[in-house]
C-alpha positions in Angstrom: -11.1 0.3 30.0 -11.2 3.9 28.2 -9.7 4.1 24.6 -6.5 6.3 25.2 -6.8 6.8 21.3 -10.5 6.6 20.2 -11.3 7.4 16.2 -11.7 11.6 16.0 -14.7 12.8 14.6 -12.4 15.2 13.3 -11.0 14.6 9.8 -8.0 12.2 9.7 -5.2 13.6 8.5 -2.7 10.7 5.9 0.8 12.4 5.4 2.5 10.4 2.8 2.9 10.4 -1.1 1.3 7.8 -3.5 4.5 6.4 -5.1 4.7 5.2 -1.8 3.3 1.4 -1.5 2.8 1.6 2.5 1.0 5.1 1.8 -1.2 3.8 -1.0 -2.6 0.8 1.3 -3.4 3.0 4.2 -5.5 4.9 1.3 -7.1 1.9 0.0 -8.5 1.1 3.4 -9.6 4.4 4.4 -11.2 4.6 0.9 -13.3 1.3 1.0 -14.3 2.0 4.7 -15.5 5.5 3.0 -13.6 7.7 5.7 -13.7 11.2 4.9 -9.2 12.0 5.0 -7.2 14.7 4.5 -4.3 13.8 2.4 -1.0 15.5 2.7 1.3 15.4 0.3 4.7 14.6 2.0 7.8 13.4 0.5 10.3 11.3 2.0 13.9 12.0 1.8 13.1 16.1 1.2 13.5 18.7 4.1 11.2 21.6 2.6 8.8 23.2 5.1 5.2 21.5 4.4 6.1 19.1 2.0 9.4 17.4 3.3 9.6 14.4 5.8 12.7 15.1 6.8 11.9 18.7 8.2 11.2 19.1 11.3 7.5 20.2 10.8 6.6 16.7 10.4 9.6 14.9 12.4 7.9 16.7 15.2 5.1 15.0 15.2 5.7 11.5 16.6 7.7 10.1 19.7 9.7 8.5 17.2 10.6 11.7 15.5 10.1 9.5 12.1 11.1 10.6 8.8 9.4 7.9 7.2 5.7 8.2 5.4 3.1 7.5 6.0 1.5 8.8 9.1 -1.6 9.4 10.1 -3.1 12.3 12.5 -6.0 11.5 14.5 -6.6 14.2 16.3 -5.5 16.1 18.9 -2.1 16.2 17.2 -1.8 12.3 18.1 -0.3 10.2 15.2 0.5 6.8 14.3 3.2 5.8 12.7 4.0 2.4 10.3 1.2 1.2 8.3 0.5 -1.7 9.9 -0.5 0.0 13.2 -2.6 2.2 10.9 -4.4 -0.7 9.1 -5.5 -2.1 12.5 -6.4 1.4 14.1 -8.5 2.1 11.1 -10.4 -1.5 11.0 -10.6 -1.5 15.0 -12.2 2.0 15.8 -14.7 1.1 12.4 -15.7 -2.7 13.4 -18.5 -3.8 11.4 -21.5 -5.4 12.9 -22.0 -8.0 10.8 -19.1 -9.6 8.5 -20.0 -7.9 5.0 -18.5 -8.4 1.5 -16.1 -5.7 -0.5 -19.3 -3.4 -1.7 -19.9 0.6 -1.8 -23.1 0.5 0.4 -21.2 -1.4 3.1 -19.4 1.3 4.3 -17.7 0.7 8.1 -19.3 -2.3 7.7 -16.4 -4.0 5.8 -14.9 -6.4 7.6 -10.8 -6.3 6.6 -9.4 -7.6 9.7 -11.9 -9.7 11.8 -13.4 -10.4 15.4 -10.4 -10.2 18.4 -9.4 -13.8 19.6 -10.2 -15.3 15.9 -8.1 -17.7 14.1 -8.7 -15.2 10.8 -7.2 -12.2 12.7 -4.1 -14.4 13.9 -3.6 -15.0 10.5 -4.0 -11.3 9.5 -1.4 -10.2 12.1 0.8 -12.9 11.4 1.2 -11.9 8.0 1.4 -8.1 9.1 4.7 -9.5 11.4 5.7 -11.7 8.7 5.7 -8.7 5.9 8.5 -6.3 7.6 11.5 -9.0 6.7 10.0 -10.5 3.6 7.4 -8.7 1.2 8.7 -5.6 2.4 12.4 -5.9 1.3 10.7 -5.9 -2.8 9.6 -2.3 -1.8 13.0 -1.6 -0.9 14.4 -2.6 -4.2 11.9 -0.8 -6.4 12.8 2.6 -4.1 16.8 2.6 -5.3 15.4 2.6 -8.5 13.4 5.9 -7.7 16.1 8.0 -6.6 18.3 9.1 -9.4 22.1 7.2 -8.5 20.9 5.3 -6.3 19.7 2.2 -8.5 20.8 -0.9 -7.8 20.8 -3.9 -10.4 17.4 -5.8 -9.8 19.3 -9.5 -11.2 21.8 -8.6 -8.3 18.9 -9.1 -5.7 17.0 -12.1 -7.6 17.5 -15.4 -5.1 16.1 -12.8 -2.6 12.8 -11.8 -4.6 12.3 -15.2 -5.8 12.2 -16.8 -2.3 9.8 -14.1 -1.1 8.3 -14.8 -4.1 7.7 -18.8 -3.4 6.8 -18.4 0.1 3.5 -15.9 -1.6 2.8 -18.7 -3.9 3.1 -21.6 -1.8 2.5 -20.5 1.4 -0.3 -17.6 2.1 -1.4 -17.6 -1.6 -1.6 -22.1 -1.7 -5.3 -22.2 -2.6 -5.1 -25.6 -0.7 -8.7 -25.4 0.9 -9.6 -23.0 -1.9 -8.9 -19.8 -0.3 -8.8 -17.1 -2.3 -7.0 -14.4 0.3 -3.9 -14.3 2.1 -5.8 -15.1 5.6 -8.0 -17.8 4.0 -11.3 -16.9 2.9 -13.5 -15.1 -0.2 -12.6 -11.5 1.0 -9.7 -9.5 1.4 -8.0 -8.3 4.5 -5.7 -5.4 5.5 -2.8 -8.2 5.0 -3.8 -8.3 1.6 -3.8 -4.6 0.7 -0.7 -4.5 2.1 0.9 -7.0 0.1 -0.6 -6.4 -3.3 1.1 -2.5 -2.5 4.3 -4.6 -2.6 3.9 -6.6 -5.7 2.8 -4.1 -8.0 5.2 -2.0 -6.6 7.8 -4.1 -8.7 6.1 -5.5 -11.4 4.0 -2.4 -12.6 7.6 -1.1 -12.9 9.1 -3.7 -14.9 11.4 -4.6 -12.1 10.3 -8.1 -11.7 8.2 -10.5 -13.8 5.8 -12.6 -12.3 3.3 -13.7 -15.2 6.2 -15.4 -17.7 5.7 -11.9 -20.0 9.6 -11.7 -19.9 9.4 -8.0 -18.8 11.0 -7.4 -15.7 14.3 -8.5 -14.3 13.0 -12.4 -12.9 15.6 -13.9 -14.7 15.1 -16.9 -17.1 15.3 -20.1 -13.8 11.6 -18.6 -13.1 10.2 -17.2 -16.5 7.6 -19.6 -17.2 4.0 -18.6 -17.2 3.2 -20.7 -14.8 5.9 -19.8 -11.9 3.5 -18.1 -9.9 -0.2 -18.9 -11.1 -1.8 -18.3 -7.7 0.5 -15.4 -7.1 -1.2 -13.7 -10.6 -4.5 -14.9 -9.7 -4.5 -13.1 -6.5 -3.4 -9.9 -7.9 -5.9 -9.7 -10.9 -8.6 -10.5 -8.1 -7.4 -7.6 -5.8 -7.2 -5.3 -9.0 -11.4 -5.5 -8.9 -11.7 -4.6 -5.8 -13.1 -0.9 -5.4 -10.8 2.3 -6.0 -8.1 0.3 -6.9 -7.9 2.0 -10.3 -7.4 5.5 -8.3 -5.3 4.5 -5.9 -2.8 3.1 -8.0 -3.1 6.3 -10.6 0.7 7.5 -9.8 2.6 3.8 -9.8 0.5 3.4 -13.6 1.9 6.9 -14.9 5.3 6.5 -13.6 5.2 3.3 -16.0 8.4 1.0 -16.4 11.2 1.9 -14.6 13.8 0.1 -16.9 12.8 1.5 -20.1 14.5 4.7 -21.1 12.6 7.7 -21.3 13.1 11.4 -23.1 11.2 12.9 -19.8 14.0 13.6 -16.7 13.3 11.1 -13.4 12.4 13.7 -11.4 9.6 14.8 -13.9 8.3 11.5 -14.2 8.2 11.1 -10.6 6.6 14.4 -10.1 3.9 13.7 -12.8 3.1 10.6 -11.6 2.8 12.1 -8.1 0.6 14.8 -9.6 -1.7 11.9 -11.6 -2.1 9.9 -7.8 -3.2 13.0 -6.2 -5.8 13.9 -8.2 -7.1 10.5 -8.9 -7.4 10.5 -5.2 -9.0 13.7 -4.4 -11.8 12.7 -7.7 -12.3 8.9 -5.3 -13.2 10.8 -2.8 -14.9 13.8 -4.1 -17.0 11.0 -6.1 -18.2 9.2 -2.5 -17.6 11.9 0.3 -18.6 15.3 0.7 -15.9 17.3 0.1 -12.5 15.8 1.5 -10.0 17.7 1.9 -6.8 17.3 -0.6 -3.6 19.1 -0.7 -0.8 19.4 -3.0 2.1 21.1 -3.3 3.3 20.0 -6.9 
């Protein structure tokens, strides 16, 4: 059967920003499968020409009409919309042909999402169906609390993030059979970049407290160091996998969310933008030959 949608050997084009957890995992993967990208900094909720994901410049460009990042152009004007659908794209137009570790010189050969018809993918997808009710909704917490008014009390929301929480730790994250990754295994899948992108999302933040630091708004029923040791574990594993450091530039500069601040949201939101960007463009001007990088900041 012919590929309706077959990778381009024209340069992919991202649209999203990297305050943006789905965004930043859709870079991750197209960073450690070393695919030269064109990143386009669009902004959700803004309706400027360009830059806005509200105007109809980029509504245009999907069936859906989405004004949602990211997206990602393939070519020919055809995009995909929600990460998910791009995590598999990317991993199933770049399958390796042998199963390889997280390493530079790997290149397509990384395997983050496994053979069709496996047990491992299964588990990879079912944590990708799982994610959009349950992982997902943390994103949506830390996101009122970058858009000036909008904030909502993190404690408010706590019995939610705390059972998400617990299902991480005892459920994909159990270690039972000594699996180190949320499909089982000594290597991380698309599942897993997608996740982490929700975790740090609130805790980098200081909007929820997974490690017992008493930072964040966990509340004291789940304060102890030892609430989520596999959750922790996880993430400081994930956090030496390559480009992580660039890729999460702009959630690092934006810093806590509930500590005051002399600088104005918006500037600290646009600087932090700003710092993502260019940590970015330096990943792949360090391993590519010349991507392409714009930004309108």
């Amino acid at each position: 059967v012919e590929e309706l949608f077959p990778m381009s050997s024209s340069l992919l084009k991202l649209y999203g920003v990297p305050l943006s957890q789905p965004t930043r995992s859709v870079v991750w993967a197209l960073l450690l499968k070393q695919l030269p990208f064109e990143f386009v900094l669009t902004v959700p909720g803004l309706d400027k020409p360009n830059i806005g994901a509200r105007h109809e410049s980029f509504r245009s460009k999907t069936r859906t009409r989405s004004i949602t990042v990211p997206l990602l152009e393939v070519g020919d004007g055809a995009c995909i919309t929600e990460s998910a659908a791009m995590l598999m794209y990317i991993c199933e137009t770049t399958r390796p042909t042998t199963t390889t570790t997280t390493s530079r010189s790997n290149n397509n050969d990384l395997d983050l999402y496994g053979s069709p018809g496996t047990l491992y993918k299964a588990t990879i997808d079912s944590y990708l169906h799982w994610h959009h009710t349950n992982t997902r909704v943390l994103g949506f917490i830390a996101s009122s609390y970058m858009m000036p008014g909008r904030q909502s009390p993190v404690e408010n929301n706590q019995v939610e993030i705390h059972k998400i929480l617990k299902r991480l730790e005892k459920g994909w994250l159990s270690s039972k059979n000594g699996e180190q990754y949320i499909a089982g295994g000594p290597t991380p899948s698309i599942a897993d970049l997608l996740c982490y992108d929700e975790i740090v999302q609130v805790t980098w933040t200081g909007l929820v407290n997974i490690d017992g630091s008493g930072s964040g708004g966990s509340g004291d029923h789940e304060s102890s160091p030892s609430s989520y040791p596999n959750l922790v574990a996880w993430t400081q594993r994930m956090q030496q996998l390559p480009y992580h450091d660039p890729v999460h530039a702009a959630l690092r500069t934006l810093g806590n969310l509930k500590q005051d601040s002399d600088i104005p949201h918006g500037k600290r939101l646009s600087r932090a933008t700003k710092a993502g960007m260019e940590a970015i463009q330096q990943a792949q001007q360090h391993d590519f030959v010349q991507p392409a990088h714009h930004s309108k900041l």
